[in-house]
VOKOL-513044 format. One record per atom (N, C-alpha, C, O): residue in one letter; x, y, z. Coordinates in steps of 0.2 Angstrom, whole numbers, plus 5000, padded with zeros to 4 digits. Layout:
! VOKOL-513044
AXYZ ...
This chain:
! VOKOL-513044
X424348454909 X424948444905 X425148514903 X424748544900 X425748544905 X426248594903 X426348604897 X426548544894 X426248664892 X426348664887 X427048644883 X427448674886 X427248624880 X427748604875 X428248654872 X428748644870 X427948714872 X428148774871 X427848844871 X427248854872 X428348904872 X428048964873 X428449024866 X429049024865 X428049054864 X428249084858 X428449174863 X428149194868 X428849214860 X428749274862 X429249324854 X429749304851 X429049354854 X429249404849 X429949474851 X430149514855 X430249464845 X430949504847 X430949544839 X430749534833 X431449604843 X431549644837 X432549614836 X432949584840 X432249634828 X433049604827 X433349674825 X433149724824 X434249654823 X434549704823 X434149774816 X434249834816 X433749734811 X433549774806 X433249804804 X433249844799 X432649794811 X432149814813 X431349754812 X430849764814 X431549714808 X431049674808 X430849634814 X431349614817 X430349604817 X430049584821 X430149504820 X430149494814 X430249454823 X430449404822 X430149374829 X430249404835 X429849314828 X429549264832 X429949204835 X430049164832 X430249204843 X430549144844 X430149094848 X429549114850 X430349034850 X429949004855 X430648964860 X431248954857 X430448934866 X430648904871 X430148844870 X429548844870 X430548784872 X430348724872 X430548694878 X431048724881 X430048624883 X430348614887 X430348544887 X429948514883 X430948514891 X430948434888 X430648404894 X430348434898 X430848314895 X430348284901 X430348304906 X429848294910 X431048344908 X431048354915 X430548444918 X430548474923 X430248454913 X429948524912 X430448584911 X430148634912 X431048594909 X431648624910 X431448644903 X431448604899 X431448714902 X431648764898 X432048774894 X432448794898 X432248764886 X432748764884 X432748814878 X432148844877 X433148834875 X432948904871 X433348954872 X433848954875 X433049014868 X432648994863 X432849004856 X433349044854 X432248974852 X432648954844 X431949004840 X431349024841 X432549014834 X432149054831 X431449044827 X431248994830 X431049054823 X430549014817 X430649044811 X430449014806 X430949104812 X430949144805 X430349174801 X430249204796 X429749174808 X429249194803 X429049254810 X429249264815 X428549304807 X428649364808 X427849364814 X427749384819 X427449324809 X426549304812 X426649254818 X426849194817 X426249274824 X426249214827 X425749154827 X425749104831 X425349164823 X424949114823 X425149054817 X425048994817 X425549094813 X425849054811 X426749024811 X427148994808 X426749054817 X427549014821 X427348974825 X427748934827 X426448984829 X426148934832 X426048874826 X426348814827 X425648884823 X425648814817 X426548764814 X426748704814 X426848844814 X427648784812 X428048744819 X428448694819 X427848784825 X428048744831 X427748684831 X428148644828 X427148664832 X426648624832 X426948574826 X427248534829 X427048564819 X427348534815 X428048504817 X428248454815 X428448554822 X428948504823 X428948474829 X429448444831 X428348484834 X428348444839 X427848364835 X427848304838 X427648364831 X427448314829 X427848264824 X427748214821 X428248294823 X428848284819 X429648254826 X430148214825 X429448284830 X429948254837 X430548304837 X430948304842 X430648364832 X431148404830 X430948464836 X431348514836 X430548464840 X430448554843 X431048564847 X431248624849 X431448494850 X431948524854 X432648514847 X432748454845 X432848554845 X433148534837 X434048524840 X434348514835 X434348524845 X434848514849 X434848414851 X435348374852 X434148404852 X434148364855 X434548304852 X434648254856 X434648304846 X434948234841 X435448254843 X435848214840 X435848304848 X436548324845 X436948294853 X437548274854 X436348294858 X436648284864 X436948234865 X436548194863 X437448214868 X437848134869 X437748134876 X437348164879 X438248084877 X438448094883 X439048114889 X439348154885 X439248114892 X439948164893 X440548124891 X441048154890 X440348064890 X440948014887 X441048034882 X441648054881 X440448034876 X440748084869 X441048144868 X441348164863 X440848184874 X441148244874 X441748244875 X442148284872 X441948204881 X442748174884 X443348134877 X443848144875 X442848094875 X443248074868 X443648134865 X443348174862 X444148124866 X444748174864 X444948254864 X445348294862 X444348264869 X444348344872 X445148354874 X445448404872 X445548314876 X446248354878 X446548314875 X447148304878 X446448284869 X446848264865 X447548314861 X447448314855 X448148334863 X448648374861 X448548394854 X448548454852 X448348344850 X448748334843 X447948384840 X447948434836 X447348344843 X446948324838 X446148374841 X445748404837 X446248384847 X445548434851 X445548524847 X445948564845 X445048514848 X444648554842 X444748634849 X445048684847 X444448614856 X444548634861 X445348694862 X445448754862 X445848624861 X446348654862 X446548714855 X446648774855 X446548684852 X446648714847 X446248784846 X446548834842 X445648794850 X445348874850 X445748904856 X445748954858 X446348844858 X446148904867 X446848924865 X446848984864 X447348884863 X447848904860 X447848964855 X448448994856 X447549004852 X447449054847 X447449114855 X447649174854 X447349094860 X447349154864 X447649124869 X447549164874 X447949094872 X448349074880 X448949024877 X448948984872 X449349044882 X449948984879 X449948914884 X450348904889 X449548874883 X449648814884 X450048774884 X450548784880 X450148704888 X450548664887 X450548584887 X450348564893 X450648544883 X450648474883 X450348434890 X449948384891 X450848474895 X450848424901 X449848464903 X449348434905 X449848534903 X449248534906 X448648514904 X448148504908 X448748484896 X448148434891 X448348364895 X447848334897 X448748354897 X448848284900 X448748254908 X448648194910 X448748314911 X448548324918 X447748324918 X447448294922 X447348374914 X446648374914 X446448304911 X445948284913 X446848264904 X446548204901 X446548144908 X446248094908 X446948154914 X447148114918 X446448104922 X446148054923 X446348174924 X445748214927 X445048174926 X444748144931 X445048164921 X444348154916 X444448084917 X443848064918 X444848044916 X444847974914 X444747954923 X444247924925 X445047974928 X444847964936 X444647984939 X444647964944 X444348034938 X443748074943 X443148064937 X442848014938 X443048094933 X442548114931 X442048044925 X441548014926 X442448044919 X442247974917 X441847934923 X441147934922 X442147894928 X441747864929 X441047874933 X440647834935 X441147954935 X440447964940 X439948004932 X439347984931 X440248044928 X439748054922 X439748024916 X439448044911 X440247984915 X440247964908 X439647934904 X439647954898 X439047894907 X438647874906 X437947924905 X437447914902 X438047994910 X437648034910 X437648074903 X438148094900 X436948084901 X436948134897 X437148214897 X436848234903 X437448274893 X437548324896 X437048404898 X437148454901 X436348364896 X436048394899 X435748384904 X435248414907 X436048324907 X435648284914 X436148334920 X435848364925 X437048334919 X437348384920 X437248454926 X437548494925 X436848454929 X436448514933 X436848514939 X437148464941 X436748564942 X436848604948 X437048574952 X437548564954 X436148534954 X436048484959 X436648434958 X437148414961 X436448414953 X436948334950 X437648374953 X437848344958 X437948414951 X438748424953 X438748424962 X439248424966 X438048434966 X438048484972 X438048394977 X438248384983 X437848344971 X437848274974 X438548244974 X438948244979 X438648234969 X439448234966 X439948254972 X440248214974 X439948304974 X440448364979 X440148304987 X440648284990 X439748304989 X439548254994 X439748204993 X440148184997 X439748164987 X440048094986 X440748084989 X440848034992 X441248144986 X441848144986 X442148164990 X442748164990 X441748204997 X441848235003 X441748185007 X441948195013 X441448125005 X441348065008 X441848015007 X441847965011 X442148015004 X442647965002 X443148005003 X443647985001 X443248075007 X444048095009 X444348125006 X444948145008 X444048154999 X444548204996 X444248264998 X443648274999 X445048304999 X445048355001 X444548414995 X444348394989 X444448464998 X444248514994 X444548544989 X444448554983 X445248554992 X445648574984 X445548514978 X445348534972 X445648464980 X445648404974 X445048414972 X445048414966 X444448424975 X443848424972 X443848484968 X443748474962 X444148554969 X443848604966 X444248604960 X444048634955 X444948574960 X445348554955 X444948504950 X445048514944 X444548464952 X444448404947 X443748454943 X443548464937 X443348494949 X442748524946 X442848584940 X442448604935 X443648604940 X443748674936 X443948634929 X443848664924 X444148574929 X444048524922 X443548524920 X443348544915 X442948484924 X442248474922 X441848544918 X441348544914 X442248594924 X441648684918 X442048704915 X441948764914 X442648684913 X443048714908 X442648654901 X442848654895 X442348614903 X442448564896 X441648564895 X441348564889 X441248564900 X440548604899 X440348694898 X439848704896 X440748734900 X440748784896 X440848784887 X440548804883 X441348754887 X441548754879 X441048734877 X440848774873 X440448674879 X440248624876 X439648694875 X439448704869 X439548714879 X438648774878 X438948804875 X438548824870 X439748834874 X439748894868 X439548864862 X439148884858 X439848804861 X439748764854 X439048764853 X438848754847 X438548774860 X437848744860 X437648674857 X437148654855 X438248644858 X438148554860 X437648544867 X437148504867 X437648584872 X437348594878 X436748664876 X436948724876 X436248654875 X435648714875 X435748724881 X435948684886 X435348794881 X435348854887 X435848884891 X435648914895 X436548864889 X437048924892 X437348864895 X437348804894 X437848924899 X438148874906 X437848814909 X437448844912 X437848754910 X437348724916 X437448734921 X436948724925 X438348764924 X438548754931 X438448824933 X438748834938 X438148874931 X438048924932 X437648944941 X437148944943 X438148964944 X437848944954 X438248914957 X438248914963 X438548874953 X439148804956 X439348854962 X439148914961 X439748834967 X440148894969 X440948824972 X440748784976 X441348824971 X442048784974 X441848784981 X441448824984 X442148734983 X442148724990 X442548764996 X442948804994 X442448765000 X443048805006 X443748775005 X443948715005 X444248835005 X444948805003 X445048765011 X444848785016 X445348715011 X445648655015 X446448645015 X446748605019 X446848665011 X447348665011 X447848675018 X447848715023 X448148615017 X448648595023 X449048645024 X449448665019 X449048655029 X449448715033 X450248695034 X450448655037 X450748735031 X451348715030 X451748745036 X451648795038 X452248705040 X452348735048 X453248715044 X453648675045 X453248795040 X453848815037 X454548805042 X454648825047 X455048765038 X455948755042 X455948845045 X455748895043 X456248825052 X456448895055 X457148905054 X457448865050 X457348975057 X458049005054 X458748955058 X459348965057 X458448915065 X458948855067 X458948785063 X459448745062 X458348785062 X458448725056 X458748745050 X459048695048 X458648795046 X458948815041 X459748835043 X460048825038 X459948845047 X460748835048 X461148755050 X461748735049 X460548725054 X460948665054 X460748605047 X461048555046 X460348635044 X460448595038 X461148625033 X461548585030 X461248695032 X461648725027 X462248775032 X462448815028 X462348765036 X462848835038 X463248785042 X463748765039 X463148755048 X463348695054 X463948675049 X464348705046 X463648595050 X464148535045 X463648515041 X463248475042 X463848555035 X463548525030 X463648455029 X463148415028 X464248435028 X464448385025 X464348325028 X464348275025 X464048315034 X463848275039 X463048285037 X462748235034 X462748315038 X462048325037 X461648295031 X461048275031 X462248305024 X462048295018 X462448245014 X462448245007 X462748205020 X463348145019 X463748165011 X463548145005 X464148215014 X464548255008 X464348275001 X464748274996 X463748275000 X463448254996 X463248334990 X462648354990 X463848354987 X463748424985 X462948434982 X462648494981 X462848394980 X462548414972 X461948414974 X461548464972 X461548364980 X460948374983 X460948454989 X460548494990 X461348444990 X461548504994 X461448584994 X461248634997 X461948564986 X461848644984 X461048674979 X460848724978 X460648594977 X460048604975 X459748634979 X459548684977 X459548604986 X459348614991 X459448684994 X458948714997 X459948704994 X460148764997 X459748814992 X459148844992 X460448814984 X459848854981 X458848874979 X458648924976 X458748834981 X458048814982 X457848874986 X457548934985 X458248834993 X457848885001 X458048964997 X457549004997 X458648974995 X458749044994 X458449094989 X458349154989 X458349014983 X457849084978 X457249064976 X457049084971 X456849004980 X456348994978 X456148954973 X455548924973 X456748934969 X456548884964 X456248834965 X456348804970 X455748824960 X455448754959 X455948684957 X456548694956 X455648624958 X456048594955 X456348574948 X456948574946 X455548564944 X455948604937 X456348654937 X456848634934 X456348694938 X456848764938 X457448734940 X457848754936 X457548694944 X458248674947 X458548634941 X459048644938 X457948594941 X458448564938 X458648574929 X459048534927 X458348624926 X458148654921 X458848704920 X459048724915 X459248704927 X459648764925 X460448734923 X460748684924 X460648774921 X461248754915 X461748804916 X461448854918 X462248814917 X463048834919 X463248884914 X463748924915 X462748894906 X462748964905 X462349024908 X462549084908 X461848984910 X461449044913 X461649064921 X461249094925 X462349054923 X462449084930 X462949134930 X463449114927 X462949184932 X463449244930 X463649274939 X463349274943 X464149304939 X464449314943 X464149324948 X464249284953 X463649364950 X463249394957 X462349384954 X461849414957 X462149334949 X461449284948 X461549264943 X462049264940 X460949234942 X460749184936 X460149204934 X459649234937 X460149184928 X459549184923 X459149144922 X459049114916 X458449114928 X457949094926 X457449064919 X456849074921 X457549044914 X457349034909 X456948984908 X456548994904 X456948924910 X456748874908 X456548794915 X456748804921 X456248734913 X456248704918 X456248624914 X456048624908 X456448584917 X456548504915 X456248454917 X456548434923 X455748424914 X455348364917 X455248314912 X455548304907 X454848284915 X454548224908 X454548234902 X454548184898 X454448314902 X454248324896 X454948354891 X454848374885 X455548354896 X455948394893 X455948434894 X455448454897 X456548494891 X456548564894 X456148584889 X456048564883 X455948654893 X455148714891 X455148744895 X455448734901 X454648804894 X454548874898 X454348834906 X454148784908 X454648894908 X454148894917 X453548884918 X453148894913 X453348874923 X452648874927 X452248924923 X451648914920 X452548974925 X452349044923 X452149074914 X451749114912 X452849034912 X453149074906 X453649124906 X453949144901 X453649154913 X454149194915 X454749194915 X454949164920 X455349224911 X456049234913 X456249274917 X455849324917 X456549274920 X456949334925 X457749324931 X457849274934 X458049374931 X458549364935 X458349354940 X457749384942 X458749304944 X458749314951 X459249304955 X459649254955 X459449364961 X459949384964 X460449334967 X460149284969 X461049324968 X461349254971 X461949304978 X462049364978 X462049264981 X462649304985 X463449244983 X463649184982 X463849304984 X464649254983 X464649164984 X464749114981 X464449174989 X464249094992 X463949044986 X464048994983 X463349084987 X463049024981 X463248994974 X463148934972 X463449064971 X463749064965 X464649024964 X464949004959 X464849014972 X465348984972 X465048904973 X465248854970 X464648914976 X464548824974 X464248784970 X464148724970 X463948834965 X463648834958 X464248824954 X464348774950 X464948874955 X465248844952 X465648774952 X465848744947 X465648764959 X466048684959 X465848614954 X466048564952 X465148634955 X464848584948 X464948624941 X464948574937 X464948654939 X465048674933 X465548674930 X465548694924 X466248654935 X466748634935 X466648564933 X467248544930 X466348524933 X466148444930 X465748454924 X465948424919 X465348504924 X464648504920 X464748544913 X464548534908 X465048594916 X465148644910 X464548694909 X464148704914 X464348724903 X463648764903 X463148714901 X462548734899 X463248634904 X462548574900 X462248604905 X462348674905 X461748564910 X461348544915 X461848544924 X462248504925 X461648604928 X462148584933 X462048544938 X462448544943 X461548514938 X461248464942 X461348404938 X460748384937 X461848374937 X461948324932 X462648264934 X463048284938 X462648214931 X462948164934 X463348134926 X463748094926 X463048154920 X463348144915 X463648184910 X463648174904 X464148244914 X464348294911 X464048334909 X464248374905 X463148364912 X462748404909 X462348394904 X462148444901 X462348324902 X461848304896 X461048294898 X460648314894 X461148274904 X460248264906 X460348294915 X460748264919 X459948314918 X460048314923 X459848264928 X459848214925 X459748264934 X459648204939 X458848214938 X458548244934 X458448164943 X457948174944 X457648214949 X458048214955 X457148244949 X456848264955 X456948224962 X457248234967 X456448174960 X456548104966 X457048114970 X457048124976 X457848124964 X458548114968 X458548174976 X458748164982 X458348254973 X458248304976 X458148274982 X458548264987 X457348274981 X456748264986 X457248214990 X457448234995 X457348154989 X457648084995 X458248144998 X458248145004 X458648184995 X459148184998 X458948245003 X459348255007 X458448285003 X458248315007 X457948285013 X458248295019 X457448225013 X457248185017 X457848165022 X457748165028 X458448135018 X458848105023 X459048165027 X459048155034 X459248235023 X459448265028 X459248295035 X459548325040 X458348295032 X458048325036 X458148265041 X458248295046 X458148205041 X458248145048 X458748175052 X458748195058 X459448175046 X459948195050 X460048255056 X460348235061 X459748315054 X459448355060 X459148345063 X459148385068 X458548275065 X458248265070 X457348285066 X456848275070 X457348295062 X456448295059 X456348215055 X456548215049 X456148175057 X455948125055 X455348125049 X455048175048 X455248075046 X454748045041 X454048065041 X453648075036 X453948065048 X453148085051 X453148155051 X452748185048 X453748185056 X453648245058 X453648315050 X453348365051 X454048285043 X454248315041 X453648325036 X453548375033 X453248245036 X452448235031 X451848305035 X451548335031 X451948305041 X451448325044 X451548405045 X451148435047 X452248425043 X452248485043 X452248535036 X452348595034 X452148445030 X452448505022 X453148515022 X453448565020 X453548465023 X454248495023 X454548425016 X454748375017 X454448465010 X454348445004 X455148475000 X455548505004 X455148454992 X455748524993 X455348594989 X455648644988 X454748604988 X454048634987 X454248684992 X454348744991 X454248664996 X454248715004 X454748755002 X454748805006 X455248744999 X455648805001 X455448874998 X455648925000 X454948874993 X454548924990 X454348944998 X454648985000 X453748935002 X453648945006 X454248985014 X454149025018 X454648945012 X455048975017 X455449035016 X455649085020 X455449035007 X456049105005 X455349175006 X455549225008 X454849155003 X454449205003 X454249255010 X454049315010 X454149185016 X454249215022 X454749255022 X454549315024 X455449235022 X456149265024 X456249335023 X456449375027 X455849345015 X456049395012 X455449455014 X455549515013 X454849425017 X454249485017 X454549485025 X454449535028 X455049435028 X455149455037 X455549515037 X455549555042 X455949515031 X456449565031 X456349625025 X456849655023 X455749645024 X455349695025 X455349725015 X455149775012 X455649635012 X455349655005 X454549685003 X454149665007 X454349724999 X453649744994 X453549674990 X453949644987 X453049664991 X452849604987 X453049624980 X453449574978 X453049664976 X453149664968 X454049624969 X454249594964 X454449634975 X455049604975 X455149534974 X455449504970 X454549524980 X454749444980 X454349404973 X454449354970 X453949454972 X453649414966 X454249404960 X454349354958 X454549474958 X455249464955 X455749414957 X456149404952 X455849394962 X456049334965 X455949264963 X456249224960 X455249274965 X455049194966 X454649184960 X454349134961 X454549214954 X454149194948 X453349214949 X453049224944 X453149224956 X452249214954 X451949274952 X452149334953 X451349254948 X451149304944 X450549354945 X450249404942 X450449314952 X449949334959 X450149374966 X450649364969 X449649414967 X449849444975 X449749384979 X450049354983 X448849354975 X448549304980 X449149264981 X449349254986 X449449234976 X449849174975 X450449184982 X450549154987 X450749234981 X451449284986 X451249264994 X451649254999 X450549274995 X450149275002 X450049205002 X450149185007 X449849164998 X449849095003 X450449065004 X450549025008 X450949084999 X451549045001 X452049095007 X452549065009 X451749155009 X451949195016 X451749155022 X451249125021 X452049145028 X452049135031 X452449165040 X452949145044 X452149215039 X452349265045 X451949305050 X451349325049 X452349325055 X451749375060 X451949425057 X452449445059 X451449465054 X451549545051 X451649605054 X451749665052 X451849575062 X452149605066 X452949605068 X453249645072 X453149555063 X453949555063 X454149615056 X454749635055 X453749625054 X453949685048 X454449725053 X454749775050 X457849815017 X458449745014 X458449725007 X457949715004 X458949715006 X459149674998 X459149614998 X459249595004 X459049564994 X458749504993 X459649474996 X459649455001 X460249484993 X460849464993 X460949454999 X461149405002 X460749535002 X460949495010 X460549505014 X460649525020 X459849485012 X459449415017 X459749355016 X459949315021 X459949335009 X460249265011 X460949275012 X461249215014 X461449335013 X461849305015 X461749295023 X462049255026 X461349335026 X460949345034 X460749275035 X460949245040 X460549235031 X460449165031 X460649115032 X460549065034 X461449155028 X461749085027 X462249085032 X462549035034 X462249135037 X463049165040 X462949125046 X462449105048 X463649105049 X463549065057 X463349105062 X463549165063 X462949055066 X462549105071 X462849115074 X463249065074 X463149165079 X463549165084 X463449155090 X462949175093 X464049115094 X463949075099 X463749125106 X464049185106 X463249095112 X463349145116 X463949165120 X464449125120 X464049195123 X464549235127 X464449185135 X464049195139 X464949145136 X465049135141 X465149175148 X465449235148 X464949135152 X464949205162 X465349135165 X465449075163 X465349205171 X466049165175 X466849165173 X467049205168 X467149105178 X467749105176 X467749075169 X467449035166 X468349115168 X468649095160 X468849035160 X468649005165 X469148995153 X469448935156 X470048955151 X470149005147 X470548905151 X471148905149 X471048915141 X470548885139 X471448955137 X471548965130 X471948915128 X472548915130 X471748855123 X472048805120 X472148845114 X471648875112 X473048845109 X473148865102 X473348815099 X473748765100 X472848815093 X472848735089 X473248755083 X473248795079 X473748705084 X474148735077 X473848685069 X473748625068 X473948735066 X473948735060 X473848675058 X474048645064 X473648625052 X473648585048 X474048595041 X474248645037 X474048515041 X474448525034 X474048535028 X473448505029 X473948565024 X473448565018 X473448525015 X474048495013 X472848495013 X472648445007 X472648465001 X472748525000 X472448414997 X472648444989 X471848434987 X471548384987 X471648514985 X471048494982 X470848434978 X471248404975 X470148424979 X469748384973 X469748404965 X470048454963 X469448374961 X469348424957 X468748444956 X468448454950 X468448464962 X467648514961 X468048554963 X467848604960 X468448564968 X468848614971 X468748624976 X468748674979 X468548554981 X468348544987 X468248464990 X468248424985 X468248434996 X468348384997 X467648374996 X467348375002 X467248374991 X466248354992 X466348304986 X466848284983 X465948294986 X465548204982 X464848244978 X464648294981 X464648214972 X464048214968 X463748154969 X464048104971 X462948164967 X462848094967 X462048114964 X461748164966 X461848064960 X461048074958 X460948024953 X461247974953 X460448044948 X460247994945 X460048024937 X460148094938 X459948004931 X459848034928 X459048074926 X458648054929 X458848124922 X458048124924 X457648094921 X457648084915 X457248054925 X456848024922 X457047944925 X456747894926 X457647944925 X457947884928 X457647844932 X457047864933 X457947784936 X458047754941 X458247784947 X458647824945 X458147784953 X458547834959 X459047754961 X458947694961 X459647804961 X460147744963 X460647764969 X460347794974 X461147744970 X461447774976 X462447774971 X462947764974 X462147794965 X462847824961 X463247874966 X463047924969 X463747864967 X464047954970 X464947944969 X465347894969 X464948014967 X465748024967 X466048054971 X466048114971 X466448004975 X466848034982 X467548064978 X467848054973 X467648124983 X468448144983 X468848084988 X468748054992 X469348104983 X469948044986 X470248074990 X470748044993 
């Protein structure tokens, strides 16, 4: 039988000599080490021996739960002890206490809830990661669910609720698996926005121009829909803010920043703001609340049918309204931006982050305004060979009378958070 403990001698800051020992529990596993406060070792051997018969030698041990105790209100917003430390140093947010509590109650609860947290080891997580490799989740959701689990057994060893440090100390995340995005080309980007739009997007301004502005500056969808008819100013707009469940609040990032527009955009920013005013410009109630995402997302789907990319085709290549982050990032390293640009651009706070959402041959290696006006502009048709044919002169039309967006387009959406409906305001 393995001894119960082992004693070794330290100098402390004062110069006094101080006795600690390491104990080990059923598993043989070393835990330690604690102090005895006495200076002699035969007499730190006598006080160990006293508190192994006494049951006290591992003095942790009464404190250990199980990971369900520790989980009990760890991301509680109002109430966690956790948040409340991390907050004095990072700026936090409701939805992230809420997304990791979601975390915990469907991944984690039910495979360690019952485990105690010093059962928690290596091996146990290295089991866990096969479990879940086995049932089909991808690596990113694993390494997502696992950065919850040692951010909450980290805290729990600094607390020293957990003896001996880290437990996950060696973990190492899985190989990234992330789905390969087979980004819109510059012929689908003109027949969604430059062609006929109004056909592609059944006149449908307000999806359209979300859409558009999207592909051109990257925005998110909170950001879209977060943006407001004060913040657009003659040649850009001002970045501030974003709009979800949770109501409007800072960015992804926390980052504000301009971002460059060309005549075109800013013109069709204005046609809604012309209804909306400085509220919300993706809005169907005068700028009180804006539409939902959802509404976004559908009305891109349709469109992408309307060009010819289907359901499947669209699932399977990443063509979300997500991607247009992906697409603008390409466009602008194709045409020969510095990263520190596009980062200025597109919000991210990363190179790393700039490079996965790149996708381009580095061998195709300009002002942000007129890449996208380069983008938006009609392709020109090729040059016909041979005989000519006759020149037909079309005369003139009568002029219509504007709408009042100042155009024959239609809005339509939903409120956020709403129902998706099929509301729309046609020009008469």
């Amino acid at each position: 039988m393995h001894n119960r403990f082992t004693l070794l001698s330290r100098t402390v800051p004062s110069g006094k000599t101080v006795v600690y020992y390491y104990a080990y529990n059923e598993d043989g596993k070393r835990l330690g080490p604690w102090t005895t406060k006495l200076s002699n070792k035969t007499a730190a051997r006598n006080y160990c021996m006293k508190l192994m018969r006494e049951g006290n030698l591992i003095p942790l041990q009464k404190d250990i739960g199980t990971f369900a105790v520790l989980a009990d209100g760890f991301w509680d917003w109002e109430t966690s002890t956790y948040l409340e430390d991390r907050r004095k140093r990072s700026l936090l947010t409701k939805a992230y206490a809420d997304k990791c509590k979601r975390v915990v109650d469907f991944y984690l609860l039910p495979h360690f809830g019952k485990m105690r947290l010093e059962k928690i080891t290596l091996d146990v997580v290295e089991e866990w990661f096969d479990k879940l490799i086995a049932e089909k989740y991808k690596h990113t959701t694993i390494n997502g669910v696992f950065g919850t689990l040692r951010t909450m057994l980290r805290w729990a060893a600094k607390k020293k609720i957990v003896p001996g440090g880290d437990p996950l100390i060696g973990v190492e995340r899985l190989l990234n698996d992330r789905k390969q995005i087979k980004i819109i080309t510059q012929d689908e980007f003109k027949a969604l926005f430059v062609n006929d739009w109004k056909k592609v997007w059944d006149n449908d301004l307000l999806r359209y121009t979300a859409n558009k502005l999207a592909a051109c500056t990257g925005m998110r969808c909170g950001e879209l829909l977060g943006l407001r008819g004060e913040n657009i100013f003659d040649d850009h707009l001002f970045l501030c803010g974003q709009y979800d469940n949770y109501g409007y609040r800072s960015t992804k990032t926390k980052i504000k920043h301009h971002i460059p527009l060309t005549a075109e955009l800013v013109g069709d920013l204005r046609k809604l703001i012309r209804v909306n005013g400085d509220g919300y410009v993706f809005s169907l109630d005068g700028g009180n609340t804006p539409v939902c995402g959802r509404h976004l997302r559908n009305g891109l789907k349709k469109a992408l049918k309307n060009i010819g990319i289907g359901e499947t085709e669209a699932k399977e290549r990443g063509l979300h309204l997500h991607a247009w982050r992906h697409f603008l990032n390409t466009e602008l390293q194709r045409a020969g931006m510095t990263v520190q640009i596009v980062q200025a651009v597109t919000g991210h706070k990363s190179e790393r982050m700039t490079e996965y959402y790149t996708h381009f041959n580095p061998m195709e290696f300009g002002e942000v305004p007129q890449i996208q006006a380069a983008l938006l502009a009609v392709k020109p048709e090729k040059k016909k060979t041979g005989r000519p044919a006759l020149a037909l002169v079309k005369m003139p039309e009568a002029p219509t009378e504007p709408d009042k967006y100042g155009a024959n387009e239609s809005l339509s959406g939903s409120p956020a958070g709403g129902q998706e409906n099929n509301q729309q305001i046609k020009a008469s």
